[in-house]
N, C-alpha and C positions, 0 to 999 in steps of 0.2 A: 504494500500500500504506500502512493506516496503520500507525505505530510507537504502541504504548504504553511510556509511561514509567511508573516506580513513583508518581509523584502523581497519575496518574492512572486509572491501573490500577485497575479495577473499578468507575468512577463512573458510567457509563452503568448504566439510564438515566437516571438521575436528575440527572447532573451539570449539564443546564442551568438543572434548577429550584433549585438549590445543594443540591440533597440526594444527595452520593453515597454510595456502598456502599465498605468494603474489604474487602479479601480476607485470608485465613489470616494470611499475613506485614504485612500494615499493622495489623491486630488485635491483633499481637504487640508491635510494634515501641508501639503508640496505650498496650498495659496495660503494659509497661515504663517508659515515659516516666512514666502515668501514676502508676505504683506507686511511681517514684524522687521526684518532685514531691512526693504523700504524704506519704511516707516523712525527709523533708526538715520538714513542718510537725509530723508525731507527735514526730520528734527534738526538735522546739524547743519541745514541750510540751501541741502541738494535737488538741483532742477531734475525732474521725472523725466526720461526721456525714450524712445523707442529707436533701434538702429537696424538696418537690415540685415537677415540670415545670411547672404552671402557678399563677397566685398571682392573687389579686385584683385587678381592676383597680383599684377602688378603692383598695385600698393603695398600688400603684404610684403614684398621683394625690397618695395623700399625698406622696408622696418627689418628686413634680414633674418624672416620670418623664416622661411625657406633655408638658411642655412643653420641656426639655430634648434628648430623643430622639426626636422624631414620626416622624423620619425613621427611626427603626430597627423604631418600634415595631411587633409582632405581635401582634395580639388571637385571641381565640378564643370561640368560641359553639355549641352544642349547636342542631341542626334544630328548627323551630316546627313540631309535627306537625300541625298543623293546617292554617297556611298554607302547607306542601311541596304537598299536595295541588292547591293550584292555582298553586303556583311551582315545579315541579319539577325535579331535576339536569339542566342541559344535556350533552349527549354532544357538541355541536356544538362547545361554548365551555369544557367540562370543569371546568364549573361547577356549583354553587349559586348562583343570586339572591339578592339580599340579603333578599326580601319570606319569603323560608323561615326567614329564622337569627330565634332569638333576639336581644335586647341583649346587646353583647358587656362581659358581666362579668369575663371572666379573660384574663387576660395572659399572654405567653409572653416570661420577663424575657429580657435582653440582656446578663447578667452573672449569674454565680453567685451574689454576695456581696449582692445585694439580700435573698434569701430569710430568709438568715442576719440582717440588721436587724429582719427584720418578727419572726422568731421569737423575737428575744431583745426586742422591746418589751415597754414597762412593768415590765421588770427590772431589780433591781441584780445590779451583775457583779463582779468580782474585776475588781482594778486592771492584770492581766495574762491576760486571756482570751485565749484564741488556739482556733478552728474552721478544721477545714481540709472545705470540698465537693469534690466535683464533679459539675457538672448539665449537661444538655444547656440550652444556651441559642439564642437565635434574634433574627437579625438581618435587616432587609431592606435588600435593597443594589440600586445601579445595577445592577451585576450581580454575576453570579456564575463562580467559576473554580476548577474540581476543588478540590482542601485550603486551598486560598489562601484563598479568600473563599466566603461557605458559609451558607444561610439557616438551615442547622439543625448546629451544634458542639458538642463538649463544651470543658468549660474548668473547670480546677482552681485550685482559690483558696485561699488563706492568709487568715484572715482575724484582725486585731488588735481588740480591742474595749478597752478601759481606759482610760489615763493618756493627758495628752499623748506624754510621754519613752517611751510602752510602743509606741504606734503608731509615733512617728518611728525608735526602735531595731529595732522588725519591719522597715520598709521597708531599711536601711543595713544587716541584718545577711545579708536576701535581695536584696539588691542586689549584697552580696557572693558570697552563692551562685551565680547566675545568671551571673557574671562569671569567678568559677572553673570553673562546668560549663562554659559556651561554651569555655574554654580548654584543655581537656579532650578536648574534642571538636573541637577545629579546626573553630570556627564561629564565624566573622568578625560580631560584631554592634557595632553602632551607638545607642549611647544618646542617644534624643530628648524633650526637651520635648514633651509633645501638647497639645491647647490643645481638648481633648472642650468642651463647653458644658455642663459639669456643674450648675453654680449660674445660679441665675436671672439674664441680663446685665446687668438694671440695679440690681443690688445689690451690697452692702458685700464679700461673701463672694467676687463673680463678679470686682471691683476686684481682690481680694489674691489670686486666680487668677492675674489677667493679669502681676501683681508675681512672682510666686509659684508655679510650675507645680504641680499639683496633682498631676498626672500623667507619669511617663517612659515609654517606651515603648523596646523592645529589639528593634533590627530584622535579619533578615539580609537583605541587598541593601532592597529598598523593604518589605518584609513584616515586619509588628509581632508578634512570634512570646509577647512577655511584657511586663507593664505593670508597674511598682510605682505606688500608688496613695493617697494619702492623701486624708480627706474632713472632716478637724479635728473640729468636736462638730456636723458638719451630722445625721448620721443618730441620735449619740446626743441630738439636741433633738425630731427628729421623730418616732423611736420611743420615748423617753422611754425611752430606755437608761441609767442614772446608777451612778455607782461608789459600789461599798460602803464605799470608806472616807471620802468625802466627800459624797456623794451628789447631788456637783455633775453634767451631761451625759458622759459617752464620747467619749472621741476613738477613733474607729474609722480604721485603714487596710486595703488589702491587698495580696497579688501573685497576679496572672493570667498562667495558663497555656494559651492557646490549645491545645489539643491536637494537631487538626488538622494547623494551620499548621505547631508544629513535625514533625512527619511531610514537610511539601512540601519545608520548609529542609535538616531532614539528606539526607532523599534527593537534593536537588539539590546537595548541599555532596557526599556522599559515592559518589554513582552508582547508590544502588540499596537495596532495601531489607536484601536480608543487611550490607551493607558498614554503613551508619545505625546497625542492628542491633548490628553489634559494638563500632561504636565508643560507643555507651551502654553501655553492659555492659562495656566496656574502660576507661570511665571511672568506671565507677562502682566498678569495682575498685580504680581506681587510689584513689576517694577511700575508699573502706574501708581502706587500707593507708598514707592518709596522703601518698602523691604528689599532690606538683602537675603539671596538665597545664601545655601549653607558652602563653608569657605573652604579653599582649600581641593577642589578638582583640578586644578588645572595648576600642572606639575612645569 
């Protein structure tokens, strides 16, 4: 007999190819988390904003997207009606050939907060920008495993654009948030250095990386559920982002929200999806009234 469990409840059939389905109560539990994350950036003073699923690849290539990420990377391309004709959809292989596609011009990014660079190039910004998304993003993996690991997510971002002092106080003031929800919620995480391959490796930038982690990453058991992320003036040099009071580059940071993932964590921290359920919403009470949850989760 199989057992379904709440992460994984409803992912067939899709769950090998990392794309699963959820059901009523995972949908609820995905726009609450969501709506609280939000909810969290409008407080702190962030425009809502919608970006499109797919972006340039070209653009991507400016940001060195492509040589950074190859291994995540997902492109995309529209049928050559012409050559399908004589390359047509395999049934056998559940395929297209590649002699049907198009050149793949558009990309399927691997993070929210790239969209949000490309939009605000060749602009000046206010020395305290703050955009909060959230997009479905897409990653290729060894594999894949119901909510844990996933070729097609959503994931909500925070996104700093301005000062140095503006980017490094976004990461430390949602460092601190994420550190009181976890505690909130009796969800045991783990704050880690990640060591992504953001910046090109034989440069100055990729150097004060390795000095310097660019990136933390917030795990429960081995699963990285939220990242805080700083990127110094790499994206505001590339998009020619520049502050209006000096018009010198952007320091851009942000924080990510894997959506998914947390869905896999509380379920498995709490047993199930009503139990997850309440205890969001029990915390989120408790921070509307000024309680703190209990101290000490997050190691």
């Amino acid at each position: 007999m199989t057992v379904t469990t709440p992460a994984t409840a409803g992912a067939a059939p899709g769950q090998a190819r990392g794309l699963p389905s959820l059901g009523p109560e995972g949908t609820r539990l995905l726009r609450l988390l969501d709506d609280t994350f939000e909810g969290w950036g409008v407080t702190a003073g962030a425009r809502p904003m919608t970006m499109p699923p797919l972006l340039p690849a070209a653009d991507l290539a400016k940001l060195d997207y492509y040589d950074n990420f190859p291994h995540q990377a997902v492109v995309a391309t529209p049928l050559d009606l012409e050559r399908r004709e004589t390359a047509p959809f395999s049934a056998d292989t559940g395929r297209f050939p590649s002699d049907a596609l198009e050149p793949a011009a558009l990309g399927l990014p691997s993070a929210s907060c790239y969209a949000v660079y490309l939009d605000h190039q060749g602009t000046r910004v206010a020395d305290d920008t703050l955009v909060t998304i959230c997009s479905w993003c897409f990653r290729k993996e060894t594999h894949y495993e119901g909510m844990r690991r996933q070729l097609g997510f959503r994931m909500r971002e925070i996104v700093a654009i301005g000062t140095r002092e503006h980017a490094e106080t976004h990461l430390a003031d949602f460092t601190e948030k994420i550190q009181g929800f976890a505690a909130a919620l009796d969800l045991p995480l783990r704050k880690e250095a990640a060591c992504d391959p953001f910046f090109d490796k034989g440069g100055s930038k990729a150097l004060l990386q390795r000095l310097t982690p660019v990136k933390h990453e917030f795990l429960y058991e081995d699963l990285a559920i939220a990242s805080v992320n700083t990127h110094r003036n790499f994206f505001g040099d590339r998009c020619d982002i520049t502050l209006g009071s000096s018009g010198g580059p952007a320091f851009t940071s942000c924080v990510a929200f894997g959506l998914e993932r947390w869905l896999s964590a509380l379920t498995r921290r709490h047993g199930g999806w009503d139990a997850a359920t309440r205890a969001v919403l029990d915390a989120n009470a408790r921070a509307r009234t000024g309680a703190s949850g209990a101290a000490g989760p997050v190691i």
